[in-house]
N, C-alpha and C positions, 0 to 999 in steps of 0.2 A: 803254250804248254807242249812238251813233246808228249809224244803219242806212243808210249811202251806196251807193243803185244801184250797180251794173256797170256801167262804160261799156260799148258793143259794141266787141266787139272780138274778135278772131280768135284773139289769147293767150290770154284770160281768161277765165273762167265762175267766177262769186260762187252762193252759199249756203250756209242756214245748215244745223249740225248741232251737235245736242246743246251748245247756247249758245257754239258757235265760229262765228264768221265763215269761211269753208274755200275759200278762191281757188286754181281747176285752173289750171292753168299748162298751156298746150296748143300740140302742135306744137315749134317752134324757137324758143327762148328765147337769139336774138343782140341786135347792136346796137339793132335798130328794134325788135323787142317790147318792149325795158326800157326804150327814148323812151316809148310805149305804153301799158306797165304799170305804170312809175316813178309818174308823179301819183296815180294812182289810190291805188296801194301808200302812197305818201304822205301822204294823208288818213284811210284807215284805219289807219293805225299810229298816228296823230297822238292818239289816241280816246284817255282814259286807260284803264285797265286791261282795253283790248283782248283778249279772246279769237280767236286766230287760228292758222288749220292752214292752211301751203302745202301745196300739194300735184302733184307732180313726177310722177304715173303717167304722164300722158300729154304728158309731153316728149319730142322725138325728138332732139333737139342743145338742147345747152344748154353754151354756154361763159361768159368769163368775164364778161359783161353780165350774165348770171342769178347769179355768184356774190357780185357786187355787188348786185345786188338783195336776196338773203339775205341778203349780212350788213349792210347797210342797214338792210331792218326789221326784222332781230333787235335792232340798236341801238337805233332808235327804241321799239320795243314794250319794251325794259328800262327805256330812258328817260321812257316813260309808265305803268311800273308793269302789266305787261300778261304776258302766257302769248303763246308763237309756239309751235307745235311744226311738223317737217316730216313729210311722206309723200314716202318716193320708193322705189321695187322696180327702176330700171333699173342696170343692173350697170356701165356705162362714168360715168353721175350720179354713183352712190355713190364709183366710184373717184375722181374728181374731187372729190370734198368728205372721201375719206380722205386724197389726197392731200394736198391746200390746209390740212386741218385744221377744217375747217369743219363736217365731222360731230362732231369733238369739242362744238364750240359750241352745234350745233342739230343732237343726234340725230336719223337717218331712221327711220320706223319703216312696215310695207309698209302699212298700210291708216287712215284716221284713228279706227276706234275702237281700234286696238292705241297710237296717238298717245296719244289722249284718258285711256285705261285704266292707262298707263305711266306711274306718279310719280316724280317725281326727274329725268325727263329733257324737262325742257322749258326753253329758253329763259329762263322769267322764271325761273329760281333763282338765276340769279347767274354 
């Protein structure tokens, strides 16, 4: 997998753990951070068999421009043969991705080694 910088950015903080890519998601995650984060999300997803952990701790709002955004590169990361898993602990997040159905898709799990450590529940299964 190549390895594309972080843009700077005020949403975003990239690195690696344990051979995932693991982009924090920071702050409010509306309209203008998914203009923002969308390209970048873009090109890392594009990678084939990408290893990659969102991660949702430190979002304060996140509507439906971030739920687009997941399931975006959840698509794209299946369509290049690739693992997404998510991190998120915030309890109005969660309710919004039980609601939508979107935690069915791409189980949250609170920290990325319980992500990493958790098999059967990641994105590339299908």
């Amino acid at each position: 997998m190549r390895q594309e910088p972080a843009p700077f950015s005020r949403y975003l903080r990239a690195h690696r753990h344990r051979d995932h890519l693991v982009l924090e998601l920071l702050g409010e995650i509306d309209i203008a951070a998914a203009e923002e984060i969308g390209p970048y999300l873009d090109r890392v997803t594009s990678d084939p068999d990408v290893r990659l952990v969102i991660d949702l701790r430190s979002v304060d709002f996140f509507d439906c421009s971030g739920l687009r955004l997941l399931y975006r590169a959840r698509s794209r990361v299946l369509d290049h043969g690739g693992r997404l898993h998510l991190v998120c602990t915030q309890p109005l997040i969660l309710r919004v991705l039980r609601i939508t159905g979107l935690s069915k898709l791409l189980p949250p799990h609170p920290t990325p080694d319980a992500a990493l450590d958790t098999a059967g529940t990641t994105s590339g299964t299908g």
